[in-house]
C-alpha positions in Angstrom: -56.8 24.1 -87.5 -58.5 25.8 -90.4 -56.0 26.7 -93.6 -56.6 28.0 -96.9 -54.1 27.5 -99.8 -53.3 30.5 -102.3 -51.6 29.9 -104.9 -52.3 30.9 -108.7 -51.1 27.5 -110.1 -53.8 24.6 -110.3 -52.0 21.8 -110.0 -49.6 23.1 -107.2 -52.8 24.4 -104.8 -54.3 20.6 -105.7 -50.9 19.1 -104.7 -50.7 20.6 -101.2 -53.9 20.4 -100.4 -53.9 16.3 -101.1 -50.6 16.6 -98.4 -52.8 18.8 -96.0 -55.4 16.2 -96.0 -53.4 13.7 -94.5 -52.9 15.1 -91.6 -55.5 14.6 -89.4 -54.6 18.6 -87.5 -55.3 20.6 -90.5 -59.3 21.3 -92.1 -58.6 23.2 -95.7 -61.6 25.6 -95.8 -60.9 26.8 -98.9 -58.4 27.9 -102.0 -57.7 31.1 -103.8 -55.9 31.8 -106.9 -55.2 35.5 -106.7 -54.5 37.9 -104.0 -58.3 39.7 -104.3 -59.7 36.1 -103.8 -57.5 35.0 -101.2 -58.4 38.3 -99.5 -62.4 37.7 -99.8 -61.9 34.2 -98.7 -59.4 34.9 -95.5 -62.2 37.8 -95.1 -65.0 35.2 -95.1 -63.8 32.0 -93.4 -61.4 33.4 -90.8 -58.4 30.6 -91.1 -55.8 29.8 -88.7 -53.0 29.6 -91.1 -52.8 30.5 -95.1 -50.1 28.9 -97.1 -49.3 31.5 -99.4 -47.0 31.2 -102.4 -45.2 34.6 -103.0 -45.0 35.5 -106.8 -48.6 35.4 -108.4 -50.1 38.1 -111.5 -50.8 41.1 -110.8 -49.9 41.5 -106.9 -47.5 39.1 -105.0 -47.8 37.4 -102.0 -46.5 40.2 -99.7 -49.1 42.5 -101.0 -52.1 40.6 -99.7 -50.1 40.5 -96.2 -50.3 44.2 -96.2 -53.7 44.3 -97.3 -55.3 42.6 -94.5 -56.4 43.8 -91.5 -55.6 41.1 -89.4 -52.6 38.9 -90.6 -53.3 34.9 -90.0 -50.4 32.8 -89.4 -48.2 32.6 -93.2 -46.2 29.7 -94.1 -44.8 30.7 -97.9 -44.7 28.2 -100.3 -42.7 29.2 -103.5 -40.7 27.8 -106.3 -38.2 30.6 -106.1 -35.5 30.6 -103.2 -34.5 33.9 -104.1 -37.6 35.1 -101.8 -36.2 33.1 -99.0 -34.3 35.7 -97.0 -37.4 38.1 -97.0 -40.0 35.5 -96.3 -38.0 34.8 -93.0 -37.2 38.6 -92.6 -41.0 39.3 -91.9 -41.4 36.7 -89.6 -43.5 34.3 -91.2 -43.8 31.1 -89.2 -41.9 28.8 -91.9 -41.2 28.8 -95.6 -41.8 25.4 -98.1 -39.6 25.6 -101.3 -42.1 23.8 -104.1 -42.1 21.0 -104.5 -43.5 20.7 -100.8 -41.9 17.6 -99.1 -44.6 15.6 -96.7 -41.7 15.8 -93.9 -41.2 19.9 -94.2 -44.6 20.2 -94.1 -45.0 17.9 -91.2 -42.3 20.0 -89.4 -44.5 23.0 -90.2 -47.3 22.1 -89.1 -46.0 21.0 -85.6 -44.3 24.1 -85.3 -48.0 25.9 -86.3 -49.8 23.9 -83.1 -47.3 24.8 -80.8 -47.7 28.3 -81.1 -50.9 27.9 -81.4 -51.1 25.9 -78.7 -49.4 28.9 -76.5 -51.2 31.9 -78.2 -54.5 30.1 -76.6 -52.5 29.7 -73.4 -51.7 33.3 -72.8 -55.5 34.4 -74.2 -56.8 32.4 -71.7 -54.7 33.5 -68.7 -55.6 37.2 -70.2 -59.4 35.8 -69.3 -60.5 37.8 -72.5 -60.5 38.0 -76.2 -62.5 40.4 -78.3 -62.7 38.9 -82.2 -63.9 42.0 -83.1 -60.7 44.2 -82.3 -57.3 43.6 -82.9 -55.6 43.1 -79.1 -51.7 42.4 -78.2 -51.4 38.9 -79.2 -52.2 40.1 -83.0 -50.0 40.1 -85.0 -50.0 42.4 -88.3 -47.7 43.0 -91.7 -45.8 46.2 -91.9 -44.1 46.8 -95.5 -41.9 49.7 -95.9 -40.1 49.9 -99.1 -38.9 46.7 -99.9 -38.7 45.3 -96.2 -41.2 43.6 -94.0 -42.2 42.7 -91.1 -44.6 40.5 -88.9 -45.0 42.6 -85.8 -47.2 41.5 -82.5 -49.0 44.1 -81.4 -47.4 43.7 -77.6 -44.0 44.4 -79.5 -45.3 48.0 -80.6 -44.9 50.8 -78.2 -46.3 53.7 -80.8 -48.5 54.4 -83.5 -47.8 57.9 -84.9 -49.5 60.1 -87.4 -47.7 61.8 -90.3 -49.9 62.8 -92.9 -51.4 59.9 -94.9 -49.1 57.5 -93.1 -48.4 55.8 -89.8 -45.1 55.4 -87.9 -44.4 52.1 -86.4 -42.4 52.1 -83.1 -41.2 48.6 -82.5 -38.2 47.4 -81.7 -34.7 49.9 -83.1 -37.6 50.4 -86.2 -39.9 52.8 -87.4 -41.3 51.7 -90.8 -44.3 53.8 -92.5 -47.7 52.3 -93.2 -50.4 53.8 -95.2 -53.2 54.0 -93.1 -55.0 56.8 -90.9 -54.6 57.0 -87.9 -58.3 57.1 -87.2 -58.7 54.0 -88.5 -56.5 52.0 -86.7 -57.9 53.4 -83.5 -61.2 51.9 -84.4 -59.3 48.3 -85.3 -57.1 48.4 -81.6 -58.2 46.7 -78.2 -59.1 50.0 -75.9 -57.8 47.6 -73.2 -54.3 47.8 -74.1 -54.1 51.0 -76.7 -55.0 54.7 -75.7 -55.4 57.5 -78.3 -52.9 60.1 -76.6 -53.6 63.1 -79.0 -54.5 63.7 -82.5 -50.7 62.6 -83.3 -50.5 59.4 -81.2 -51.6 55.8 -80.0 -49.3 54.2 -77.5 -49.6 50.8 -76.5 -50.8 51.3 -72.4 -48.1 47.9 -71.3 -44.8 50.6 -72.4 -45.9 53.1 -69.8 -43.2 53.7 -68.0 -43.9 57.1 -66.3 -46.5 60.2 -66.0 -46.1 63.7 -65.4 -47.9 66.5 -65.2 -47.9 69.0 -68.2 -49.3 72.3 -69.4 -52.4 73.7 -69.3 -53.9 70.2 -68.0 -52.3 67.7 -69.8 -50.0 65.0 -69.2 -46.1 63.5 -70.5 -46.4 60.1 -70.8 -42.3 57.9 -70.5 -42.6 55.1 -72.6 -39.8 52.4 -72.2 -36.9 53.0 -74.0 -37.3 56.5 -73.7 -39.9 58.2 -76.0 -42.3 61.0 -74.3 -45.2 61.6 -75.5 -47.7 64.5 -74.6 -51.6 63.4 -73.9 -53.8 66.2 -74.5 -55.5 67.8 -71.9 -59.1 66.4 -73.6 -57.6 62.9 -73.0 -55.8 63.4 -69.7 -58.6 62.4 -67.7 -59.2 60.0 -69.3 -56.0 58.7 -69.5 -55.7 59.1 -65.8 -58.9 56.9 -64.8 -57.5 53.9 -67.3 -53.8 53.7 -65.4 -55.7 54.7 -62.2 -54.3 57.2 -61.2 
């Protein structure tokens, strides 16, 4: 698996990466030192996995995550256990406390191939996978406030608009992202998200019933209960993609 190694200290990016050489599972394809060159890098060489220490100048770890477009899988690597509880709060796949043990990273890396291992599984069940737009088995990094999340994309139910920001429907949460809606529309798999209105994108897999509504359009029952109008523009639409 491809991995790049962030981290703004020299000598600890040079350490890890002698560790990550010796395992024979792992190619690093490159090292950044900052979060705008870990970003250009991720951008450029598409990794599998980034180890990414989580205080650096300027921006921290956690901003690059919500920076990207399309989050690779994290393992944190950081001096400072005081980040532990959050690193683990937004999912990331494991979490090395510097200095970086060879077992611990052993153990992370086994635990990397075997999701890995049954990501590629499901894709190729799926029979499809389009590189180009982000589809269910995505995952991406919400940060509201000071919490954060690693959310896959088959775990959201709604996208809604509210002003410059987006509402996140996932789970008992609804954090706020700072994005338009128009441009995540362009980023989503048409396959498995449908732009209901102006307002709203919901994920097509939480359809849970249809009705008729006024002047054309349509009420769309997502599971766990919210409804969500589909203007008449996109009602038929809407109607030939659940085939109804």
């Amino acid at each position: 698996m491809r991995a790049i190694v962030i981290d703004d200290e020299r000598l600890a990016r040079k350490e890890l990466i002698t560790l990550l050489n010796q395992l024979e599972t792992v190619e690093v394809v490159g090292e950044a030192v900052n979060v705008d060159d870990a970003k250009e890098k991720i951008e450029q060489l598409q990794p599998d996995v980034i180890f990414l220490d989580i205080q650096m100048p300027e921006k921290t770890g956690f901003d690059l995550l919500e920076e990207l477009d399309h989050v690779p899988h994290v393992i944190f690597t950081t001096a400072y256990d005081e980040y532990a509880l959050k690193a683990f709060q937004v999912n990331a796949l494991d979490y090395l406390l510097k200095p970086i043990e060879p077992k611990r990273l052993e153990e992370a890396i086994t635990k990397l191939v075997g999701k890995i291992e049954g990501i590629s599984r499901r894709e190729d069940n799926g029979g499809y996978l389009n590189q180009k737009k982000l589809t269910l088995e995505d995952q991406v990094f919400v940060k509201d406030g000071d919490r954060c999340w690693f959310v896959r994309l088959s775990n959201v139910r709604l996208f809604e608009s509210d002003g410059n920001y987006i509402k996140v429907y996932f789970d008992n949460f609804k954090p706020m992202i700072h994005k338009s809606l128009n441009a995540l529309d362009e980023r989503l798999d048409e396959k498995s998200f449908f732009r209901a209105s102006r307002k709203h994108i919901i994920n097509l897999g939480w359809v849970e019933a249809i009705e008729p509504w006024f002047n054309g359009g349509l009420v769309v029952t997502l599971r766990g209960g919210d409804r969500i109008e589909v203007s008449r523009r996109q009602a038929a639409r809407f109607k030939e993609m659940m085939s109804l």
